[in-house]
Each structure stands twice: as C-alpha cells, then as structure tokens.
LUMKE-782072 format. One line per 10 residues: their letters; for each residue x, y, z of N, C-alpha, C. Coordinates in steps of 0.001 Angstrom, whole numbers, plus 500000, padded with zeros to 6 digits. Each point is the difference from the previous one (the first is absolute). Example, Ala and Ser with C-alpha at 12.3 -4.5 7.8 and 13.67 -1.06 7.14 Angstrom:
BEGIN
as) 513190:494310:507800:499110:501190:500000:500900:501200:500000 ~ 499650:501050:499280:500820:501190:500060:499230:501090:500730
! end
This chain:
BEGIN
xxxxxxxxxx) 529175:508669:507359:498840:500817:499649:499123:499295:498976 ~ 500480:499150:498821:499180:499352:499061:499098:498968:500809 ~ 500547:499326:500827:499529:498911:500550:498526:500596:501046 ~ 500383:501491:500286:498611:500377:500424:498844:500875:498929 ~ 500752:500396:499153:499208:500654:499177:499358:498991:499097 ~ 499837:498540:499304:499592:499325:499520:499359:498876:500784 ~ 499645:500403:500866:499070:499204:500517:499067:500499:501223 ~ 499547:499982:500797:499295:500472:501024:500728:499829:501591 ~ 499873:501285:501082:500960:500302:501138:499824:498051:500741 ~ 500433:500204:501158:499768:498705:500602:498788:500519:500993
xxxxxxxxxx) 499464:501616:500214:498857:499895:500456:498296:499807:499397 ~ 500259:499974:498884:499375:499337:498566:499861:498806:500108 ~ 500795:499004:500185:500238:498952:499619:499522:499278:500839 ~ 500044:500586:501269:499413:499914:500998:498285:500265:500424 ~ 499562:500964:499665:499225:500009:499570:499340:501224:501212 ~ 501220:500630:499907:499442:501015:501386:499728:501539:498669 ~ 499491:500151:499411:499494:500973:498908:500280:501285:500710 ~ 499305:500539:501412:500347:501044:500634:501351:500647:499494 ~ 500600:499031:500740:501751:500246:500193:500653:499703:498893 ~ 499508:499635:498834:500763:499669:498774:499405:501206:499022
xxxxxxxxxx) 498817:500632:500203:499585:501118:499625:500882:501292:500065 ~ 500152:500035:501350:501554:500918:501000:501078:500235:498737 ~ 500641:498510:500107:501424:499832:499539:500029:500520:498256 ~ 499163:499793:499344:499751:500431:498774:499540:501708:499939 ~ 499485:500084:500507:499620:501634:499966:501272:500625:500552 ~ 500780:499861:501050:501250:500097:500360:501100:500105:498887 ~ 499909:498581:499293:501064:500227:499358:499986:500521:498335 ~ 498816:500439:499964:499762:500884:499056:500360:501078:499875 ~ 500524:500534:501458:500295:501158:500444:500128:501108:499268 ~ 498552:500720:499418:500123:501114:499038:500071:501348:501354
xxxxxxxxxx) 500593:501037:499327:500333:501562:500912:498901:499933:500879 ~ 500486:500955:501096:498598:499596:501148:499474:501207:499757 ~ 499881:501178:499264:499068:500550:499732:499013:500232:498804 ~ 501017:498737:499252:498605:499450:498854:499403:498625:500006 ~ 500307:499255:500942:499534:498886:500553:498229:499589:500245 ~ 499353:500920:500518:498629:499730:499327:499437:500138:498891 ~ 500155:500859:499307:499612:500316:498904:500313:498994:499115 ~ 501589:499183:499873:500275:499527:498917:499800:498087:500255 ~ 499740:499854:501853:499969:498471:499760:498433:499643:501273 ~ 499492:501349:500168:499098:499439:500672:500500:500664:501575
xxxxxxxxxx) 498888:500494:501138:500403:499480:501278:500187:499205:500693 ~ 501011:499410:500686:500502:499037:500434:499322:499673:501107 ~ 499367:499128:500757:499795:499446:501366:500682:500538:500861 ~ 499112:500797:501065:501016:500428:501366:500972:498999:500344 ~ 499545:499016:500118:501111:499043:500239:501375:499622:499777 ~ 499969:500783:498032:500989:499637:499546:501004:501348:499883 ~ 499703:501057:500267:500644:501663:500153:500927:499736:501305 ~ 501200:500650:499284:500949:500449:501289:501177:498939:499878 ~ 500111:498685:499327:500837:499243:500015:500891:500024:499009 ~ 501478:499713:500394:500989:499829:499403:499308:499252:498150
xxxxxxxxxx) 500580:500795:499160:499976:499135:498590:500688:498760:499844 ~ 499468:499138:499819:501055:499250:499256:500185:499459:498613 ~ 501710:500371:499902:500786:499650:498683:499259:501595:499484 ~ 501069:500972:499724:500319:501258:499932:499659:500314:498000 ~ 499789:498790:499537:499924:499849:498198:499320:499088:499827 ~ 498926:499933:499733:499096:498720:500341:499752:499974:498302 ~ 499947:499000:499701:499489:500329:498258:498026:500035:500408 ~ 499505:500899:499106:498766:500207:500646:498997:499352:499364 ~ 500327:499633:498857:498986:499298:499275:499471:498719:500459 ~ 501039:498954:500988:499579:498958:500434:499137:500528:501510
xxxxxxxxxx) 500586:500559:500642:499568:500680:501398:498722:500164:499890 ~ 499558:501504:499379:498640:500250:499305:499034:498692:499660 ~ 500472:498968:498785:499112:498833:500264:499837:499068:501307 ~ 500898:500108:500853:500093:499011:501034:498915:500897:500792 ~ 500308:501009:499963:498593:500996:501080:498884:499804:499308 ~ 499817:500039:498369:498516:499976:499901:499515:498612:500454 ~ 500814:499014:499696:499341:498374:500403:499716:499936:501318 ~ 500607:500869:501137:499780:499915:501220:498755:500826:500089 ~ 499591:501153:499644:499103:501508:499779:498642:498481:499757 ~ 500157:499059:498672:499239:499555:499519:499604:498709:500795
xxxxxxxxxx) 500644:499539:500800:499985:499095:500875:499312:500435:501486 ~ 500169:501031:500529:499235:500616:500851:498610:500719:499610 ~ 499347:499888:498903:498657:500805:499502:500071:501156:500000 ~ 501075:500712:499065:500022:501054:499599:500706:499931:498731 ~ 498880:499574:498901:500401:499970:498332:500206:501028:499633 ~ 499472:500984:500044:500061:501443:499217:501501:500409:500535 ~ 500595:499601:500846:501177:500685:500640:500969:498677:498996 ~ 499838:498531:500178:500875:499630:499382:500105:500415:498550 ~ 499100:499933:499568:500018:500552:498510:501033:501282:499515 ~ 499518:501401:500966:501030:500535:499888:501654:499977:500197
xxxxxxxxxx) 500084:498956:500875:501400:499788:500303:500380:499068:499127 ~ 499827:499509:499266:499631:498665:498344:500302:501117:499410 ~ 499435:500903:499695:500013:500705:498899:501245:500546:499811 ~ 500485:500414:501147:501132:500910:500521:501277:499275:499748 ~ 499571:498544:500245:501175:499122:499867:500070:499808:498328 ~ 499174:499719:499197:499728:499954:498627:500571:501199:499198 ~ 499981:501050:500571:500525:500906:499299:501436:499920:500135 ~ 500193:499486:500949:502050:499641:500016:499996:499207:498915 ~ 499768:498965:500190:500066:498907:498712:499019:499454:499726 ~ 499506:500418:499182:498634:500049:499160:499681:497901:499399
xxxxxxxxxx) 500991:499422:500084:500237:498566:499345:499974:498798:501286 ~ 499565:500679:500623:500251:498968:500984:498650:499329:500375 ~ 499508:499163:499799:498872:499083:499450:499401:499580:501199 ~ 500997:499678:501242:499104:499607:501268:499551:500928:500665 ~ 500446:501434:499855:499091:501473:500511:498689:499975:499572 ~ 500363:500432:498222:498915:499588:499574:498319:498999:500347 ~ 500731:498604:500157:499015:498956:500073:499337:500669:501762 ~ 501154:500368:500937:499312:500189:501430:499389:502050:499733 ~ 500037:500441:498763:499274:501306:500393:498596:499709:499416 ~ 499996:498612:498894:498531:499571:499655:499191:499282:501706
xxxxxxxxxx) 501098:499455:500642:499230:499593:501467:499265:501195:500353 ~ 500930:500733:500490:499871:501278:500458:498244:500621:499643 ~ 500434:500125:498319:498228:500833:499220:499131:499280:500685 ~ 500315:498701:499810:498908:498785:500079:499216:499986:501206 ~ 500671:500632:501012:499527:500132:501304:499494:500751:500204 ~ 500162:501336:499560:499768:501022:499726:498372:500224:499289 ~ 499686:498834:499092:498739:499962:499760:500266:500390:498228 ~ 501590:500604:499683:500029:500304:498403:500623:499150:499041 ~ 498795:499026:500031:500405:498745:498543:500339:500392:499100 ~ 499228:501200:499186:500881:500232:498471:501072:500286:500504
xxxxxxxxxx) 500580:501031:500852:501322:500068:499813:500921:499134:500624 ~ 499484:498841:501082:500862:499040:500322:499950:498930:498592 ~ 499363:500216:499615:500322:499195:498813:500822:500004:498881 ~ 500123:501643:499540:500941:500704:499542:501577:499697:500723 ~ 499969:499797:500989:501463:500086:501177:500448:498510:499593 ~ 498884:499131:499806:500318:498472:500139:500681:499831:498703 ~ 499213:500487:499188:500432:500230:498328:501338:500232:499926 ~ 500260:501410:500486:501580:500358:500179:501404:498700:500669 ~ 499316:499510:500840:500587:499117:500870:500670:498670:499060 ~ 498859:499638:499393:500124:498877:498846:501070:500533:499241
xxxxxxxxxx) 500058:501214:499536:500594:500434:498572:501434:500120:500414 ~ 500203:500273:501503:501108:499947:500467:500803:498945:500378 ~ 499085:498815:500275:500300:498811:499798:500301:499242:501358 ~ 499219:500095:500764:499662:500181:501116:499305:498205:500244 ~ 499664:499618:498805:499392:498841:500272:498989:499354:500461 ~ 499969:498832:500703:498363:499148:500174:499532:500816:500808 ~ 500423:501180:501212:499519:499799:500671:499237:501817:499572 ~ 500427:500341:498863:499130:501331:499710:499190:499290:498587 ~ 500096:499047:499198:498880:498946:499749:498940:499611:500528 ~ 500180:499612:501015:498946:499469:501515:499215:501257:500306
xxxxxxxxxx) 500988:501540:500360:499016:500469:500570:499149:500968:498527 ~ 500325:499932:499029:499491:500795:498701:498914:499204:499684 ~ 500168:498677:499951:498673:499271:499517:499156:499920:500935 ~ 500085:500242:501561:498851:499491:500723:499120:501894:499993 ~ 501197:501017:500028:499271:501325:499765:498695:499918:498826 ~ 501275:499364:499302:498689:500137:498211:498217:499407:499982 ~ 501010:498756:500839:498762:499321:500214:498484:500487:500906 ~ 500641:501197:501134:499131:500642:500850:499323:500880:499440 ~ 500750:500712:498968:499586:500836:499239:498821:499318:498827 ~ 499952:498767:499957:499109:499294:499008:500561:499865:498382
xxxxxxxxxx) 501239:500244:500596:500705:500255:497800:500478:498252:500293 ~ 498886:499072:499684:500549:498621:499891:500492:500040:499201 ~ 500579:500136:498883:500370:499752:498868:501365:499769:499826 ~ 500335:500922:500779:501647:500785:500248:500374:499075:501175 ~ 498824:500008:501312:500619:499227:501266:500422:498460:499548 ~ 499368:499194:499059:500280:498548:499480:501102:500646:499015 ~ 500427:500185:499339:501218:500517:499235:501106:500351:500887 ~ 499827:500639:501091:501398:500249:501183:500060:499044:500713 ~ 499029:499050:500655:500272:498785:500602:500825:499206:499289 ~ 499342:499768:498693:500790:499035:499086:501380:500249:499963
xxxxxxxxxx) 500220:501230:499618:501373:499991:500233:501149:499867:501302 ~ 498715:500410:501450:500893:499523:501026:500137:498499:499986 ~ 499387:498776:499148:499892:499323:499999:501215:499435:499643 ~ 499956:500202:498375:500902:500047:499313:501780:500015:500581 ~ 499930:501029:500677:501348:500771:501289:500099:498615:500776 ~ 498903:499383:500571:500114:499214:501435:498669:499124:499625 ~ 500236:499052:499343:498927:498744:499956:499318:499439:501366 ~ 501124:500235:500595:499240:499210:501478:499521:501222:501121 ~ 499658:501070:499476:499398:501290:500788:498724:499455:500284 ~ 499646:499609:501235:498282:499703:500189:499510:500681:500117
xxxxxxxxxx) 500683:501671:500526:499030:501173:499644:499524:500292:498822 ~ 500723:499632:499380:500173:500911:498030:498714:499022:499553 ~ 499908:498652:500502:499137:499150:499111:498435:500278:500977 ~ 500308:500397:501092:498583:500051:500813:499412:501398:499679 ~ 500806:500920:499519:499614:501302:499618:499536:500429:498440 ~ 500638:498825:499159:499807:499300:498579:498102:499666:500212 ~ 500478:498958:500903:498212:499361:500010:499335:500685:500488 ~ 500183:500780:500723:498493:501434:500697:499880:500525:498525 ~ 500878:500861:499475:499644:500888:499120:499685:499201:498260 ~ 500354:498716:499851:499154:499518:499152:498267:499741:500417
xxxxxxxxxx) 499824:499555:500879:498578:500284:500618:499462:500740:499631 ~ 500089:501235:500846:499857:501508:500016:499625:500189:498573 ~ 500675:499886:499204:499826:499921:498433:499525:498901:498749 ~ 498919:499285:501369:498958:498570:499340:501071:499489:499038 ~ 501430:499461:500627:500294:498763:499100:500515:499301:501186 ~ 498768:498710:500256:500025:499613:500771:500750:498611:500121 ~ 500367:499502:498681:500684:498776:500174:501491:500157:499841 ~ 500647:501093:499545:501539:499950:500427:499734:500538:501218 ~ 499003:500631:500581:499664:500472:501480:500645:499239:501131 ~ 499274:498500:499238:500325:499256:501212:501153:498643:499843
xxxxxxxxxx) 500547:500898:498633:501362:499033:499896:501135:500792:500786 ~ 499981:501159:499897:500895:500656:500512:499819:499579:501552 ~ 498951:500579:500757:499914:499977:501780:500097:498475:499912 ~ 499704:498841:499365:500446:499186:500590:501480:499857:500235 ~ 500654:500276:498586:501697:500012:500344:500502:500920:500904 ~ 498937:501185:500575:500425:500650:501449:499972:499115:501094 ~ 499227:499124:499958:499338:499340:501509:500846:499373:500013 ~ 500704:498879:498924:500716:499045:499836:501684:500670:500598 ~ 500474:501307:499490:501304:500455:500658:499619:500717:501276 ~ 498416:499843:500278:500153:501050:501595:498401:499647:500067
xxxxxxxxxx) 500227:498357:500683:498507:499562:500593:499443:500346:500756 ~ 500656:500805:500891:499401:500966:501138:499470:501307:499583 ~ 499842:500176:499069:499534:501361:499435:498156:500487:500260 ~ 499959:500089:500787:498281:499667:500321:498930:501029:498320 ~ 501060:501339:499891:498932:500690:499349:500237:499269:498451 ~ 501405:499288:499738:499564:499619:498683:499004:498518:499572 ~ 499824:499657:501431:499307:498838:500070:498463:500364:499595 ~ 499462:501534:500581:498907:500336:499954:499534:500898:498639 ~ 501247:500144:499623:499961:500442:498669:499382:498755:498767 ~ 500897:499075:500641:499796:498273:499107:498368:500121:499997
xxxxxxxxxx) 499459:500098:500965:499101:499542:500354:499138:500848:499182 ~ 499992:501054:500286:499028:500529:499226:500084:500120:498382 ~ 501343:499646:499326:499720:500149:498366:499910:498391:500243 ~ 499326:498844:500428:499684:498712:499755:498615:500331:499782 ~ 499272:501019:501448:498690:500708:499779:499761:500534:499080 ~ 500305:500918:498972:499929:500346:498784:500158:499052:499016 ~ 500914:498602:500104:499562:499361:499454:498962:499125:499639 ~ 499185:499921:501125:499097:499092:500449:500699:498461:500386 ~ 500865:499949:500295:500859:498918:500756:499707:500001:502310 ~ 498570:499873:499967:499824:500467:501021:500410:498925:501330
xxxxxxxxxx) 500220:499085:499625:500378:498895:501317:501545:500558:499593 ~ 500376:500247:499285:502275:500156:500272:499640:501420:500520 ~ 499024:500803:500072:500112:500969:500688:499554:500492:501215 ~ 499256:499137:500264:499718:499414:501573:500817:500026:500909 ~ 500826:498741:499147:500939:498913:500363:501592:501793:500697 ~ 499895:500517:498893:501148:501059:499801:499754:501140:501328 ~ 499163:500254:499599:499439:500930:501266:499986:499815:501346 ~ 499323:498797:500281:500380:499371:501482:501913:500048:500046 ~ 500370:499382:499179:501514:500080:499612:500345:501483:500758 ~ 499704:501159:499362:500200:500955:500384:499900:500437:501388
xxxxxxxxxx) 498944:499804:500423:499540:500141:501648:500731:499007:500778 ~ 499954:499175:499388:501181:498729:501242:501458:501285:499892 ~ 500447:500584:499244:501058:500908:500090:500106:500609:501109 ~ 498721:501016:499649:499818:501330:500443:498434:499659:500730 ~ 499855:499747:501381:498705:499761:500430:499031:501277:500107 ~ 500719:501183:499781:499301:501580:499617:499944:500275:499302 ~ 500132:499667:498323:500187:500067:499455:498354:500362:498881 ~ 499607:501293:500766:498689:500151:499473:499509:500082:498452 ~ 500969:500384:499254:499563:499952:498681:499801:498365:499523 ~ 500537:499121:500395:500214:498891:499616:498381:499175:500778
xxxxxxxxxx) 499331:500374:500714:499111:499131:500570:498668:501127:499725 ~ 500072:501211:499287:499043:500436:499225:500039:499476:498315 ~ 501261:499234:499632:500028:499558:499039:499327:498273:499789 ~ 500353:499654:501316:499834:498584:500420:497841:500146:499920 ~ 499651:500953:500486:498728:500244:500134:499553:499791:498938 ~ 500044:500926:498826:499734:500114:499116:500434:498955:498883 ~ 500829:499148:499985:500327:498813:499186:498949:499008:500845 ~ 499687:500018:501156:499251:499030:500505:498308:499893:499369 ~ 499889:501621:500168:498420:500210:499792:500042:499169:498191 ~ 500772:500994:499654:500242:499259:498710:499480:498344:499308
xxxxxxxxxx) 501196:499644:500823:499894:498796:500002:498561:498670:500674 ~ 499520:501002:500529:498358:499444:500909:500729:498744:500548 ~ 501177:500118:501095:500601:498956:500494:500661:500661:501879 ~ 499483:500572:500223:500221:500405:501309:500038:498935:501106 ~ 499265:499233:499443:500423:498897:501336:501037:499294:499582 ~ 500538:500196:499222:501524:499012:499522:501118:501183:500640 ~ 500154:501377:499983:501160:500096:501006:499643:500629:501174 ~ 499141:499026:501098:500351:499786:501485:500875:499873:500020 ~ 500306:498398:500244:501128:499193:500209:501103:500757:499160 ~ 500341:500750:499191:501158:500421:499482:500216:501272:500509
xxxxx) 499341:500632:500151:500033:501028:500966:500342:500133:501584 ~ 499658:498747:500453:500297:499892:501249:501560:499463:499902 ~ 500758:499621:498911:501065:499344:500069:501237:501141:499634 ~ 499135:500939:498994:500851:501223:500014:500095:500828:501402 ~ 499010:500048:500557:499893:500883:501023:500681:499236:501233
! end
C-alpha cells in the first residue's frame, strides 16, 4: 500500500489521467451517500466500480486527484481536493507547492503565492523557490522575485532556470548589468534556452550595447523561428541602431 500511496497509480504514470482520475476517487472511497458533497461528483465513468484498497490513507489520494483534477483543466476542483488533502496533514510542502499550481491556474496569484510561501516554509525546496519567485515576479514585486531566485540559486548553482529567471526580473527592475550577468550564466548551463537569449538581448538594448544585441536576438530566433517577441525586439534594436541592412544576411541565417 505505501508503495502506491507515495507516489502516483501506474495509470498516472502513464499518463492515461481519465483512468487514473477513476482509481483515486475510488480509493478514497468516502460513504456513498456522502460522497458528493464531501469529494465532488465523480465522472459517470468512474461510479459503480469496485473500491480499491478498503483504507486508503486519504491525504495522499486527495492530492494525487487534485494533480490529476489540475492536469485535466479543472483548477478550482484541484484546489479543493489540495485543500482537503492539507487538512490531513497540513506540513506537507509538495501539496502545498501543487495547490499554488492549482490558484495559479486558476487566475489567483495572491493566494497562489501565499500556497508557494507555505510550501517553502515546509521545506519543500527549489522547486516551490522556482515557482514563488516567478509568481512574485508576475505580480511585479521585483524585489522579493531577485531575493527568491537568489536563494534558489544559492540551493542549486547550476539551476539555469533560477539564473534565467534571476536575469528577467533584474531587468524588469532596470538593473541591467547583473541583468545580463546572470542570463548569460543561464545560456551558458542551457544554450538552448531561446527566451533567455531574448531576454539577453534586450537588457544589452537598455544598455545601449546594440550590435551584442542584434547579434543576441537573431541568437534567439535561430532558437525559436516563431518566436515573435524576439523579432519585435530585433525590430526595434534595429531601427535603433539605423542599421537594418546589416541583419539581412543574419536573419536569413537564423531563419
């Protein structure tokens, strides 16, 4: 039973969500005449079948349904089943970090941010770091988002997210030359990164460093050849620059 309750069914894993939706609501198995009320209506699909495992501990179950609830586009449902699971054991840090997914989808930053908060305190780690600073950062509280990167940093030096999410939100907050110390040490652990390339690019533009940001931008689009923010950026460093006939030829090489 541990070996299924700490981790996800094999129709999960699998990635059949339907049927792994089933098995969790199943083996939650609350009374069948308080069964909507207390976990939701179940999918015709999933009514009428044998329970399985007659004692299910519910606190993991409950989260395994909201990640599935939240995985199929229905946040407001995972959330409640997060919540439900949280109230079993209130300390458990990766509920937490996935009921801030959950808000987040949901469209409620302050309080996924609040959830992420919790997540950290529980100790939950880089990966409720990661998602607390990029919230903060959406929210525009740079201040706080470069202060939580740093520390996912800190956790995991070689995180190319932590340092590419470092350099957006120093930007964001006109300090543009650790801006582009940081995204470069993103590009450098994850050269394929097209958006932190276009990030580069544009705090070089704020610097007035306009040929490395040329140079960066095409960079970017050789990535990502759709990559529309990056070739309205490329535009505008060009006009800039009163050099438009210098990326033809670089343009045609990205493209």
């Amino acid at each position: 039973m541990q070996a299924f309750l700490r981790k996800p069914c094999a129709q999960h894993r699998a990635g059949r969500l339907q049927e792994a939706e089933c098995v969790y609501r199943r083996a939650v198995h609350p009374p069948p005449d308080d069964a909507d009320r207390r976990y939701g209506s179940p999918p015709p699909r999933c009514r009428g079948a044998r329970a399985v495992n007659s004692t299910p501990d519910d606190a993991d179950r409950l989260h395994l349904l909201g990640i599935v609830l939240g995985q199929t586009g229905r946040p407001a449902e995972a959330a409640t089943m997060i919540r439900r699971s949280l109230e079993l054991r209130p300390g458990h840090g990766e509920a937490w970090r996935n009921l801030g997914v959950a808000l987040a989808a949901g469209g409620d930053t302050g309080a996924a941010i609040s959830a992420y908060r919790r997540a950290v305190a529980c100790g939950d780690g880089l990966p409720a770091l990661l998602g607390l600073a990029v919230l903060l950062a959406k929210a525009r509280n740079f201040e706080e988002a470069i202060a939580v990167f740093r520390r996912a940093i800190d956790l995991k030096p070689d995180c190319a997210e932590a340092c590419a999410g470092l350099g957006a939100a120093l930007a964001e907050n006109g300090q543009y030359d650790p801006a582009v110390a940081a995204l470069r040490q993103a590009i450098e652990l994850k050269p394929g990164d097209a958006g932190a390339q276009a990030n580069l690019g544009l705090a070089l533009r704020q610097l007035g460093r306009l040929t490395e940001a040329i140079e960066t931008l095409c960079a970017a689009i050789a990535l990502k050849s759709d990559f529309a923010p990056a070739y309205q950026a490329l535009g505008a460093t060009l006009r800039q620059a009163r050099a438009a006939h210098r990326a033809i030829p670089i343009l045609r090489r990205a493209l």
